[in-house]
C-alpha positions in Angstrom: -3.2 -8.9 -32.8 -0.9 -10.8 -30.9 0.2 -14.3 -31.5 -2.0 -15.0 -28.1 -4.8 -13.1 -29.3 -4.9 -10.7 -26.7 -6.0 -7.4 -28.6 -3.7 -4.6 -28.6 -3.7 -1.6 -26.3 -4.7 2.2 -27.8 -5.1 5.1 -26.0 -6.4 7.7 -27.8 -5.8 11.3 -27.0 -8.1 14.1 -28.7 -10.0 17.2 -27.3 -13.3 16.8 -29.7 -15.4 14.4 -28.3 -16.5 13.5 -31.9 -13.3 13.0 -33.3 -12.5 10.4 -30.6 -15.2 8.9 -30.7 -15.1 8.6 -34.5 -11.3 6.8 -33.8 -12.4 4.5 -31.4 -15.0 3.6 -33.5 -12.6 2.8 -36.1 -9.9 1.1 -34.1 -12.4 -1.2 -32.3 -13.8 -1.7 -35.8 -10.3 -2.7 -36.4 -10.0 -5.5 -33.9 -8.1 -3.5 -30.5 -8.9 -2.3 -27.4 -9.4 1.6 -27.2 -9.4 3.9 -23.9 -9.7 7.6 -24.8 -8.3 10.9 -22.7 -10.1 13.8 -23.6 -6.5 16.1 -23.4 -2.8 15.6 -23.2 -2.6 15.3 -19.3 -5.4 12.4 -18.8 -3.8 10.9 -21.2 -0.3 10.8 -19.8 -2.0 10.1 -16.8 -3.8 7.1 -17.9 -0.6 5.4 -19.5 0.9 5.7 -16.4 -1.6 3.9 -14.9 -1.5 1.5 -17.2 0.8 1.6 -20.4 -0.4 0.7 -24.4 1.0 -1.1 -26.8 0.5 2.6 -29.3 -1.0 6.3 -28.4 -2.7 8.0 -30.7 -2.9 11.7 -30.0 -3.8 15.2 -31.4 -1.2 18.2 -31.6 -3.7 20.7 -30.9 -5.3 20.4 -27.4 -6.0 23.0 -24.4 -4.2 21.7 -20.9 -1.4 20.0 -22.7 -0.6 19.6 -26.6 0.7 16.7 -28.5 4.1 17.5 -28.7 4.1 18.0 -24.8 2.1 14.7 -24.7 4.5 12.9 -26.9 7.6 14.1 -24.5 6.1 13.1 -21.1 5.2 9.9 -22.4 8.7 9.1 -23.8 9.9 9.8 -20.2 8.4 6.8 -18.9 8.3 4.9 -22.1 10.8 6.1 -25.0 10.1 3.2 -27.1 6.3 3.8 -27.4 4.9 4.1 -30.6 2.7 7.4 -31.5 0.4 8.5 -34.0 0.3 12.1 -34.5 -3.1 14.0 -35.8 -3.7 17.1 -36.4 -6.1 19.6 -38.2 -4.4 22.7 -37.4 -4.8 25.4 -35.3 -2.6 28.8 -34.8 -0.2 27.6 -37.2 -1.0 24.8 -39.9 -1.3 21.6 -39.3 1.5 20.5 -41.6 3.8 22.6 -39.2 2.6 20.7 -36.3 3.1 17.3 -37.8 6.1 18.1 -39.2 8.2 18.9 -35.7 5.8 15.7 -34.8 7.6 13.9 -38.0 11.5 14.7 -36.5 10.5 12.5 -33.4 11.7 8.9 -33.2 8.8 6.2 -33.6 5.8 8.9 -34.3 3.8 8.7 -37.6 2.0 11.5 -38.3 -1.7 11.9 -40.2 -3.8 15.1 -40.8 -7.1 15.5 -40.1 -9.7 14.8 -41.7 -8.3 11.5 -42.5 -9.3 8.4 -44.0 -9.9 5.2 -42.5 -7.6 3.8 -44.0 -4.5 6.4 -43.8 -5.8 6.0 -39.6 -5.6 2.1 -39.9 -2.4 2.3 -41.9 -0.5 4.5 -39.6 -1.4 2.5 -36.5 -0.5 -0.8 -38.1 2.5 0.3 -39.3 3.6 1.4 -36.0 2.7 -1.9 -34.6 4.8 -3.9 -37.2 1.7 -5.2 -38.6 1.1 -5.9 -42.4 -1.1 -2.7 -44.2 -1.7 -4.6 -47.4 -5.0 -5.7 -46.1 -7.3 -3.1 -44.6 
């Protein structure tokens, strides 16, 4: 949180309707606000609309992956912070978050994750404190 208490600003990116659900869930649970885009083009689309304080997004999605996410977002926003997810697809999901890893401000986490490594990775990305979770 802010130091005006004004809730931070997630968009949350992922093409199973239960996974993003299940990380808005948590994130809310968390104290921010959470908008979700069901693939990597709503989801460029929305933070055009209206950009977030952090993205969370998954590698693997039909209409657009994450990596192509990631770039198109950096166009308009190069500073944004990104966290990666990813449980695999074609090729393992370590090879996904790995090219994911090489890009400036993104923190990567594989699926299935733990509250806390989700909580961790977004609060380090915000410059917050992960001691307490």
């Amino acid at each position: 949180m802010d130091i005006m208490g004004a809730k931070q600003r997630i968009l949350v990116i992922d093409d199973e309707p239960t996974v993003l659900d299940v990380i808005r869930k948590i994130l809310e649970f968390a104290g921010y606000e959470v908008v979700v885009a069901q693939n990597g083009q709503q989801g460029v689309d929305l933070f055009r609309e209206q950009p977030y304080d952090l993205v969370v997004t998954d590698m693997v999605m039909p209409v657009k992956d994450g990596l192509q996410t990631i770039l198109d977002l950096r166009v308009d926003s190069p500073d944004v912070p990104i966290v990666a997810i990813s449980g695999g697809g074609n090729i393992s999901k370590e090879r996904y978050l790995a090219v994911a890893g090489y890009l400036d401000r993104v923190e990567t986490v594989a699926k299935p994750f733990s509250v806390e490594a989700l909580t961790n990775a977004v609060k380090k990305m915000l410059g917050e404190n992960t001691d307490s979770v």
